[in-house]
C-alpha positions in Angstrom: 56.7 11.2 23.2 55.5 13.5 20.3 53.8 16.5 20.9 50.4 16.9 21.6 48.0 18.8 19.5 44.1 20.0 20.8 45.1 18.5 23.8 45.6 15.3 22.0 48.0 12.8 22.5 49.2 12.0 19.2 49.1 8.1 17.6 52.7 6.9 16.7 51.8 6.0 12.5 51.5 2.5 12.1 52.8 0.1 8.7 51.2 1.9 6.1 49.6 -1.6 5.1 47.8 -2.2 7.7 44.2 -2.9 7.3 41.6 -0.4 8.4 40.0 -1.5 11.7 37.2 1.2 12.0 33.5 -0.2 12.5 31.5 3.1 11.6 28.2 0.3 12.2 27.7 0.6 15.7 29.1 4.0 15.9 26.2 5.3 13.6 23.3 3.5 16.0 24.4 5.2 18.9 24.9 8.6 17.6 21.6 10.6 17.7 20.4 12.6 14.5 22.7 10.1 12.3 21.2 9.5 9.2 21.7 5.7 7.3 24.5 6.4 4.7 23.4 6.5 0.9 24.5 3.9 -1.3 24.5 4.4 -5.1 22.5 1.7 -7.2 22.3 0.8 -11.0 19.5 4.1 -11.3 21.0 6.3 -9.2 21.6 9.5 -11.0 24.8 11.4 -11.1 25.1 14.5 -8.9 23.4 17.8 -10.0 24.3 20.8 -9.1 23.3 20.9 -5.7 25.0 17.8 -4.6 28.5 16.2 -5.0 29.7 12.6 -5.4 32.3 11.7 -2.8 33.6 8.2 -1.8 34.6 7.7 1.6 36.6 4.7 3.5 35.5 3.1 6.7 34.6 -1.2 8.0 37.2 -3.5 8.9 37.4 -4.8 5.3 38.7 -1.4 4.4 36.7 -1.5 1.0 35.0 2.5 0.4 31.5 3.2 0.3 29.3 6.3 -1.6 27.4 9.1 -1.2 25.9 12.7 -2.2 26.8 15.4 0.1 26.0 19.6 -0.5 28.2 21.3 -2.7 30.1 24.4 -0.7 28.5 27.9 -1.4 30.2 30.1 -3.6 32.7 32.4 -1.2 31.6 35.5 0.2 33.8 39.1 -0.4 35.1 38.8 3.0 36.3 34.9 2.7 37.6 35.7 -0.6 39.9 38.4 1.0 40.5 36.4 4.0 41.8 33.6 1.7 43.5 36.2 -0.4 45.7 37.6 3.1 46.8 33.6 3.6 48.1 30.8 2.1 51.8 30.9 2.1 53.3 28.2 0.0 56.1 26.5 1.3 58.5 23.8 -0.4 58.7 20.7 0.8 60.5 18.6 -1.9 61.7 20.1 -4.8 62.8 17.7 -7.4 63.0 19.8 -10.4 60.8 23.3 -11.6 56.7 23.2 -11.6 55.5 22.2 -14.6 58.6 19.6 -15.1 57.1 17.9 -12.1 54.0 16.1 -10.7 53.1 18.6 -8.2 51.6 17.5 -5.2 49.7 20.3 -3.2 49.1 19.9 0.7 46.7 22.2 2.2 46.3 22.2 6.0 43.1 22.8 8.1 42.4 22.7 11.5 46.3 24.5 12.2 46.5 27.5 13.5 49.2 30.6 13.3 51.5 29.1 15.8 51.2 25.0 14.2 52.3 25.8 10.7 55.3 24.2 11.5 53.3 20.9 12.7 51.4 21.0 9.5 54.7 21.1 7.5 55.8 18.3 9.7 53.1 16.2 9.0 53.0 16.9 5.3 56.5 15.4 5.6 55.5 12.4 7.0 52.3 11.8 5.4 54.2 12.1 2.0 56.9 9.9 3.0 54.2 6.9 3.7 52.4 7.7 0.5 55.9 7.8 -1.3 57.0 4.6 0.1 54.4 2.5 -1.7 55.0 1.3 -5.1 55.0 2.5 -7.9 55.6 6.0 -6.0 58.6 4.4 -4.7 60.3 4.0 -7.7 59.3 7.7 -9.1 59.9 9.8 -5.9 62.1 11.8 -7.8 59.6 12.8 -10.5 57.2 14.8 -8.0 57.7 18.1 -6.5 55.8 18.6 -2.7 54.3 21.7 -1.2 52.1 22.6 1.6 49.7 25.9 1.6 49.7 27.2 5.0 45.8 28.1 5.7 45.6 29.8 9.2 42.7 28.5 11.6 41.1 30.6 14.1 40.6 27.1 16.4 43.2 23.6 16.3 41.2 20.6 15.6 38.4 20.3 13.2 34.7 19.7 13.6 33.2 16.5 14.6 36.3 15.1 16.3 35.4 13.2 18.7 32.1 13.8 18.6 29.5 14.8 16.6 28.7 17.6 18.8 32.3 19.5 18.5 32.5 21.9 16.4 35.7 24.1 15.0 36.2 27.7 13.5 38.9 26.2 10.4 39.7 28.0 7.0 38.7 25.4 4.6 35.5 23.9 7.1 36.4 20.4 8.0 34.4 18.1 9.6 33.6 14.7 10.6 29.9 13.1 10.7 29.2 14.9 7.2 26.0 14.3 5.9 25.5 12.2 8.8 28.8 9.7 8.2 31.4 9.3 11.2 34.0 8.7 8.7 33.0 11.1 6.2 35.6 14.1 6.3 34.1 16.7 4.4 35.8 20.1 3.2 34.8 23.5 1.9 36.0 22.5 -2.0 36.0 26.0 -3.0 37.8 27.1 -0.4 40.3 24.6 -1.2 40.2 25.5 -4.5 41.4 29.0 -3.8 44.3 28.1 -1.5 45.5 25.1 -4.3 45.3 27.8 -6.6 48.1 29.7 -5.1 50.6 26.8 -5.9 52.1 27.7 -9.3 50.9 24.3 -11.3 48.9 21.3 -8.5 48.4 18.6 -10.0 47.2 16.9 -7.4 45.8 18.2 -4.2 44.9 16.7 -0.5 43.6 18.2 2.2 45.5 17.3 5.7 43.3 17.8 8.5 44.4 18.3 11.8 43.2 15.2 13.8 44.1 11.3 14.8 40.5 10.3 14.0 40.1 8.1 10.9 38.7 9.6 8.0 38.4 10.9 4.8 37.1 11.8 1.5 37.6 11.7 -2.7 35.9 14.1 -4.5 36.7 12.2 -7.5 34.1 14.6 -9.9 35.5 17.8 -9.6 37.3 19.4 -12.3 39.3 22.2 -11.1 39.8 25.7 -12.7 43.6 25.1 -11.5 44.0 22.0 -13.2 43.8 19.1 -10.9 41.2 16.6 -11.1 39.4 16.0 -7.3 40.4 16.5 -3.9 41.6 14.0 -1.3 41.2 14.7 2.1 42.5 12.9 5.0 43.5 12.8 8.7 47.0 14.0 9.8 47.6 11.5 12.6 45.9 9.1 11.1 48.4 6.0 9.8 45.3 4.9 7.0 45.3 8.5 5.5 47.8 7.8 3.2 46.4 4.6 2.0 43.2 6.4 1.6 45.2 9.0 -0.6 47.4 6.1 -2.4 43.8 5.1 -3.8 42.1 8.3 -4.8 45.4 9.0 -6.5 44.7 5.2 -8.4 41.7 7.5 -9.6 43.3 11.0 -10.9 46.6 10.2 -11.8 45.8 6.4 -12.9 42.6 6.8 -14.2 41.6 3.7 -12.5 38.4 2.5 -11.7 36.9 1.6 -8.0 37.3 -2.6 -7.8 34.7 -3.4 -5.5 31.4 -4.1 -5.4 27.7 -3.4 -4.0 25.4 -6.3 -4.1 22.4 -3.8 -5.3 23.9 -3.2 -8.1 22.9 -6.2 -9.8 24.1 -7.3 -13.5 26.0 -4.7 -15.5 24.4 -4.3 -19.0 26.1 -1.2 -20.3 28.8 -0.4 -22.3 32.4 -1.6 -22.2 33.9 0.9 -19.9 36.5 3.4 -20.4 38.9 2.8 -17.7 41.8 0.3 -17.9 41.4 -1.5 -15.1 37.6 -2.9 -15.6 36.0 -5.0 -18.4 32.7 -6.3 -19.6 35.4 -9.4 -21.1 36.1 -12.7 -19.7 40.5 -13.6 -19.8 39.8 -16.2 -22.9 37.9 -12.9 -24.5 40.7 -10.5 -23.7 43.4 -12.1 -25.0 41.6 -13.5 -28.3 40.7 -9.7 -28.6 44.0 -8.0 -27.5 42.0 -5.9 -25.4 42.7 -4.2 -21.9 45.3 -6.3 -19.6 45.4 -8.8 -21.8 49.3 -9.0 -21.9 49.1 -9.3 -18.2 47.0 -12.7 -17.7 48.9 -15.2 -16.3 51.4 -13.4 -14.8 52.0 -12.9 -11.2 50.6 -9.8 -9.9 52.3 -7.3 -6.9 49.1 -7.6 -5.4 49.2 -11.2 -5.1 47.9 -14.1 -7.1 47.9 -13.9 -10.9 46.5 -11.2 -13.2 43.3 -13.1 -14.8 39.7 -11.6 -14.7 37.7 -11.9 -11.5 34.1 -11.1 -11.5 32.8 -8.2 -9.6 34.0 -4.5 -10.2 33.1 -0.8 -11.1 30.2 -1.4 -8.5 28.9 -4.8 -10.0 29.0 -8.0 -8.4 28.0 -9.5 -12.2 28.9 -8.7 -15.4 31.7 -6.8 -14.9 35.4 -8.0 -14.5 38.3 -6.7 -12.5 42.4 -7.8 -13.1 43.0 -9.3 -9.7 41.6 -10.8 -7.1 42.2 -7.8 -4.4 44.1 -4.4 -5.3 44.3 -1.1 -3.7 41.3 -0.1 -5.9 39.5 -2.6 -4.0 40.7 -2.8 -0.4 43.0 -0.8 1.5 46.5 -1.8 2.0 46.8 -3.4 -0.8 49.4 -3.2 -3.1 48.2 -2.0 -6.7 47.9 -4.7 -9.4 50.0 -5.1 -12.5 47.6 -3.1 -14.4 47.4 -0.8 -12.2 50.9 0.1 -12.2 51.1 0.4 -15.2 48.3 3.2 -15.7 50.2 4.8 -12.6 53.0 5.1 -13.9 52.2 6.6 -17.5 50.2 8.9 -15.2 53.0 10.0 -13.6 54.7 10.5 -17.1 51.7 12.9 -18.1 52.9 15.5 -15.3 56.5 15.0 -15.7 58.5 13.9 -18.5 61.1 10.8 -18.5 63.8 13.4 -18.2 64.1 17.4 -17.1 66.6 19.9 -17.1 68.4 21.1 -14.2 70.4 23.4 -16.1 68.3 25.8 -18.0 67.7 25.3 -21.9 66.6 29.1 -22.6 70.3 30.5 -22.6 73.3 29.0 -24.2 75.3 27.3 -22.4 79.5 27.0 -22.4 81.8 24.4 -23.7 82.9 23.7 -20.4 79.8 24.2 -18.1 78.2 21.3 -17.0 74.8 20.7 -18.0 72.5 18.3 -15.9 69.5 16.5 -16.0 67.0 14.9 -13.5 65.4 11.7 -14.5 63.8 8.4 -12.3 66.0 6.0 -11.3 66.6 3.6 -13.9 66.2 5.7 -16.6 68.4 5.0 -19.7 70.1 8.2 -20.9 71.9 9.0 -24.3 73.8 11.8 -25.5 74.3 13.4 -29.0 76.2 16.4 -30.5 74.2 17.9 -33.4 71.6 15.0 -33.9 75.1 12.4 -33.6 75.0 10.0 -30.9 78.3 9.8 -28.7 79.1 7.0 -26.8 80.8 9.1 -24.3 78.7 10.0 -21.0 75.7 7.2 -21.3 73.6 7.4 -18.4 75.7 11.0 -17.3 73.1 12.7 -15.5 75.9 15.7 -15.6 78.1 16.3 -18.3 80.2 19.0 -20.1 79.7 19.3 -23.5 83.6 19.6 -23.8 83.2 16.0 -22.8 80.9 14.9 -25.2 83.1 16.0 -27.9 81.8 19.5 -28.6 85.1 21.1 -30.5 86.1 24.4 -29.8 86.0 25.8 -33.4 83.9 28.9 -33.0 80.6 27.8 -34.0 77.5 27.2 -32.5 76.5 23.4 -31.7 73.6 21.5 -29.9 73.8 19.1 -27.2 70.8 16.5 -26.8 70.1 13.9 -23.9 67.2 11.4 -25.0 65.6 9.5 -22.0 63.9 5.9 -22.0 62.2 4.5 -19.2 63.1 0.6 -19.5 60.7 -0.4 -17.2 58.8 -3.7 -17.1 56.0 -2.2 -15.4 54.7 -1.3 -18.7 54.0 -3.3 -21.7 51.6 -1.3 -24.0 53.3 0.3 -26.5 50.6 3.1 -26.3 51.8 4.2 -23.2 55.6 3.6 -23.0 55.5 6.6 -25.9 54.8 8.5 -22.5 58.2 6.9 -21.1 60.7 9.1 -23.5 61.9 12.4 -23.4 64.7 14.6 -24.6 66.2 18.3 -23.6 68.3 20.2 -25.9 70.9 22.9 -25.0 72.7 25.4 -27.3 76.0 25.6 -26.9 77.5 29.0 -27.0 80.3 29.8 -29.9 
């Protein structure tokens, strides 16, 4: 039995692809002072300075819905120093040194003094689902983990199970915000201040101390630290990480939302920006070379074959989406070949095809081994002075004895170039992101 936390027994997680089950419908009706949830139509404006755009998951067809909640206040002197006394950082994976990483950033609410060791546990596990779908899968080794201990004066947070409840946490959150059962809102600038202490986030979520389904993307926030948005989810919740698997399709991948709202009409507007969404039929994107075009026909992970389906970005019309039913559409879901793709050349912005274990700011000797972290099935190659050796191919350690560095008193360089031969992308644009090199000096 697992241990119980606010007097809660805790759910054992289920398959991370399972589909949501939640029906916030009826839960809305009978909760007093509920307010209908906001939808965004074709003339809605964007969020002004009193208001930010979050997206939100909840129905048994698992696709995410919109609205406009408050943005947080600017933090007092007193929260600012209370933030400032907190907010340990603790490794959790460590795959290589920040900056040569993806770093991933878990900060905990709704824990207090004596669960910091829970939230680490859970950051654990919640990383391991999210890491277990593809393409994560295949790239665990390129992100580094770490969870920002924020101390709560009460365990639990606000709004669990009832609207009524309500929690002293450090970063505020709480269920039924704005109204929403599902809607797990955060304090974002209190969030911002404990990411902050983590050397380099590049992408941050918010673990929230409850087995209540929820969450939130704050997709439009751009953060003094560096990341772009916020996910926040529930710890004991087994759709969490699918809910932070797709806000993740929108920061790292750049991807667009898949599904629709019927009031949005006909799109008319420009061809859009992202990837993964096209004003283009299939005939038109191949005869331009445009988008996914090398990806029609093919078999997608996702299921069915990569074509364009009509219906995405918001717009049941006009509007064209790779596959018939993605992550970016409905939860548990595997992302689409496209998809993929723009995930993993995001991954490749963060953290290059290949890093250096060894340090490259001090010379090394003719004997020491030098080594190198790269994703599995990355292709390495070694040189000496700019000549490529056939000797230690693939090596992910190596002495540059071995490579043929002679002992005849000078100084010489050793070079590893890295290729990600991956399938899983196919435009030539972004597999420049899929190569890398580290050079070493070796010592006279």
């Amino acid at each position: 039995m697992r241990r119980r936390k606010s007097g809660i027994a805790r759910r054992t997680p289920l398959k991370i692809a399972t589909a949501v089950g939640v029906a916030l419908a009826a839960t809305l009706a009978a909760t007093a002072g509920a307010t209908a949830e906001p939808e965004p139509g074709p003339t809605a404006s964007r969020p002004t300075q009193s208001t930010q755009h979050v997206e939100y998951f909840t129905g048994p067809d698992g696709h995410p819905r919109h609205t406009e909640v408050p943005v947080s206040d600017p933090l007092t002197s007193k929260e600012r120093k209370s933030v400032a006394d907190d907010g340990t950082v603790v490794p959790i994976v460590q795959n290589g040194p920040v900056g040569s990483k993806a770093d991933v950033v878990f900060v905990g609410d709704g824990y207090t003094a004596a669960q910091q060791e829970d939230f680490h546990a859970d950051v654990r596990t919640k990383w391991a689902e999210v890491s277990a779908v593809e393409p994560y899968r295949s790239y665990k080794n390129l992100f580094n983990v770490w969870a920002v201990d924020a101390h709560s004066r009460q365990s639990g947070v606000s709004g669990d199970p009832t609207s009524d409840v309500r929690k002293d946490t450090a970063l505020g959150s709480a269920f039924y915000c704005d109204g929403i059962e599902r809607l797990l809102c955060v304090d974002t600038n209190k969030v911002e201040a404990y990411a902050s202490k983590a050397a380099d986030p590049d992408l941050v979520i918010v673990l929230s101390n409850s087995t209540k389904y929820g969450g939130a993307g704050y997709n439009d926030i751009t953060s003094p630290s560096g990341y772009d948005g916020i996910a926040t989810g529930s710890s004991d919740h087994a759709q969490s990480s699918q809910v932070v698997v797709h806000e993740t399709g929108h920061s790292l991948g750049k991807l667009a939302d898949e599904y629709v709202y019927e009031e949005y009409g006909t799109y008319t507007g420009a061809e859009p920006w992202e990837s993964n969404i096209s004003k283009l039929t299939a005939p038109q994107l191949t005869a331009q070379k445009k988008k996914w075009y090398r990806w029609i026909g093919q078999s997608s992970p996702d299921g069915g074959t990569v074509g364009a389906y009509e219906g995405g970005g918001y717009y049941p019309r006009g509007l064209y989406r790779p596959t018939e039913n993605s992550i970016m559409r409905t939860l548990g879901r595997e992302f689409n070949s496209p998809g993929r793709e723009a995930m993993i050349a995001g991954f490749h912005r963060h953290a290059p095809a290949v890093s250096a274990v060894t340090p490259t700011d001090t010379e090394v000797r003719r004997s020491q081994r030098v080594k190198v972290q790269a994703a599995e099935g990355v292709r390495l190659r070694w040189s000496v002075d700019g000549r490529s050796v056939k000797k230690g191919a693939d090596a992910r350690s190596i002495t540059p004895k071995a490579l043929g560095v002679p002992a005849d008193g000078r100084a010489h360089e050793v070079t590893v170039r890295a290729t990600d031969p991956t399938g899983a992308v196919r435009d030539p644009e972004l597999r420049k992101l899929l190569k890398g090199s580290v050079t070493w000096r070796v010592a006279r």
